[in-house]
N, C-alpha and C positions, 0 to 999 in steps of 0.2 A: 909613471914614465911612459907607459904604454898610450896612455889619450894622444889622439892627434889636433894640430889645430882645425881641421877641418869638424873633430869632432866637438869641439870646445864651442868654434862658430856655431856649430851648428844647437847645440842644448844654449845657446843665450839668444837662440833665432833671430842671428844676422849672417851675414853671406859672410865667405870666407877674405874679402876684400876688407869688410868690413874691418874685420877683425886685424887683418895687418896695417888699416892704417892708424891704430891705437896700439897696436903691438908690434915688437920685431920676432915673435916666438912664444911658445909655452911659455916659456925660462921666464918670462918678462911677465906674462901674466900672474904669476905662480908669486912672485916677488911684489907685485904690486899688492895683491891680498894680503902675503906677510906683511907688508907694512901695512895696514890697517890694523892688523892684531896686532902689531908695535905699539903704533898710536893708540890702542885701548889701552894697552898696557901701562903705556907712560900717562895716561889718563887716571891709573888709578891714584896719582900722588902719594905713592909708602913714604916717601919722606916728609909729607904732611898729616903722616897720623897722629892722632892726641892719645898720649897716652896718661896723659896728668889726672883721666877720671880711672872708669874702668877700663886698666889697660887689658886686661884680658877681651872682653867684651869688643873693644877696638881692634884687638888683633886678628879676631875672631872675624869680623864684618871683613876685615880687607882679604883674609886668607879665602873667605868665601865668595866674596867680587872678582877676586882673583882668581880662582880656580873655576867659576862659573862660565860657561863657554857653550854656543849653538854647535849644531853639527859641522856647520861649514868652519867656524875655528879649531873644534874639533882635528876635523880632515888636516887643514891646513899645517896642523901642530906633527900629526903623524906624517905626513910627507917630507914636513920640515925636517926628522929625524931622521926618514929614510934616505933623504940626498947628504947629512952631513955627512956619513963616510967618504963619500964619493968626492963632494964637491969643497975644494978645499976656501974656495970664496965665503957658502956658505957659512961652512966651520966657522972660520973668523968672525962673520958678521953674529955667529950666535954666541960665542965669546963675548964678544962688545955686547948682545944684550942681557949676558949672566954679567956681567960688569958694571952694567948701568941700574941692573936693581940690586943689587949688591951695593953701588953707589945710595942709593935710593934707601935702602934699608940700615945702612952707616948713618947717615943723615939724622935719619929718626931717634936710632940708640944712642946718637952724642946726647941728643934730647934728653933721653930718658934718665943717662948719666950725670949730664950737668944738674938733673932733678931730684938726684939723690934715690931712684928708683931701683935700679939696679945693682948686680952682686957687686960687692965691693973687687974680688979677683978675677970677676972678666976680662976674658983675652976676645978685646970689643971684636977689632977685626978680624979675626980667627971666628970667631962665631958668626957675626955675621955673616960672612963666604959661606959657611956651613949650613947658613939656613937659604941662603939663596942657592946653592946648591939642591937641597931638600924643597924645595917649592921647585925649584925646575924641573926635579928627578918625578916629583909629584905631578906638575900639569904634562910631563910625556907618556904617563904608564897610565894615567887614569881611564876607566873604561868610556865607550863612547854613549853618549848620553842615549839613556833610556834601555839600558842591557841590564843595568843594576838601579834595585832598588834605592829611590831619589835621600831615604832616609839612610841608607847606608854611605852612601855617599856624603851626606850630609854631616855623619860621625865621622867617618877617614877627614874633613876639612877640619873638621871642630878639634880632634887627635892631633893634628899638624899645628893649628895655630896655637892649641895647649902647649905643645913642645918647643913653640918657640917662644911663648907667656913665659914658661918654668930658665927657659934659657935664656933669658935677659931680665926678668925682673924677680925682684927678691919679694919674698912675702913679706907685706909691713906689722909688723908686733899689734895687737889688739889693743 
């Protein structure tokens, strides 16, 4: 909150004109990077996972695509969390995107259901919310890249996509 635009023009070294006539404010710039990390987002296709081989292994790639992020997503994800108190716009718009991969991760588990892979007493959409929740609660608290060790990190992803392996698919008899 504290950057001004004069300071923002100035670290992308264009003039401060510059910069208003692409933007009407911070707010504006701040918003257009989130969507870019939207659009990766909805890039990564959770509702086009396969899970008909190894679904484990599957779950595992996307949890780690997914959570894999540079410093500037990074930034952008912690900022994002510091205005939802505040900004009640915000809020809403990050509802709608815990909703859209919640949509995204439904999609997938009907898959896996109509396949016969799953626990026969899944409460699908009950669980599913729960892991879209758990993957959100996951990419805000994570450290920012290069504070912990890359192997450590690389367990907490692997820990997460296991828990949601164990929480939709049934082990198949030998």
């Amino acid at each position: 909150e504290a950057v001004t635009a004069d300071e923002i023009a100035a670290a992308a070294e264009v003039s401060i004109g510059t910069f208003y006539s692409y933007f009407r404010n911070k707010r504006q710039v701040f918003l257009t990077l989130m969507a870019a990390c939207i659009e990766w987002l909805a890039g990564l296709n959770i509702a086009g996972i396969d899970l008909s081989g190894d679904a484990r292994a599957a779950i595992r790639a996307i949890v780690d695509r997914a959570m894999t992020r540079d410093e500037l997503s990074y930034g952008m994800r912690r900022a994002w969390v510091e205005l939802l108190p505040r900004d009640p716009e915000l809020a809403a718009f990050d509802r709608q995107i815990n909703t859209l991969v919640y949509a995204q991760i439904l999609i997938a588990a009907r898959r896996a259901v109509a396949s016969g892979i799953t626990h026969p007493d899944l409460d699908l959409e009950a669980t599913c919310w729960a892991i879209a929740i758990l993957l959100d609660r996951d990419w805000q608290i994570e450290p920012l890249p290069g504070t912990v060790p890359p192997e450590t990190v690389t367990r907490a992803h692997h820990a997460l996509a296991d828990m949601v392996y164990h929480a939709l698919i049934r082990e198949m008899p030998r």
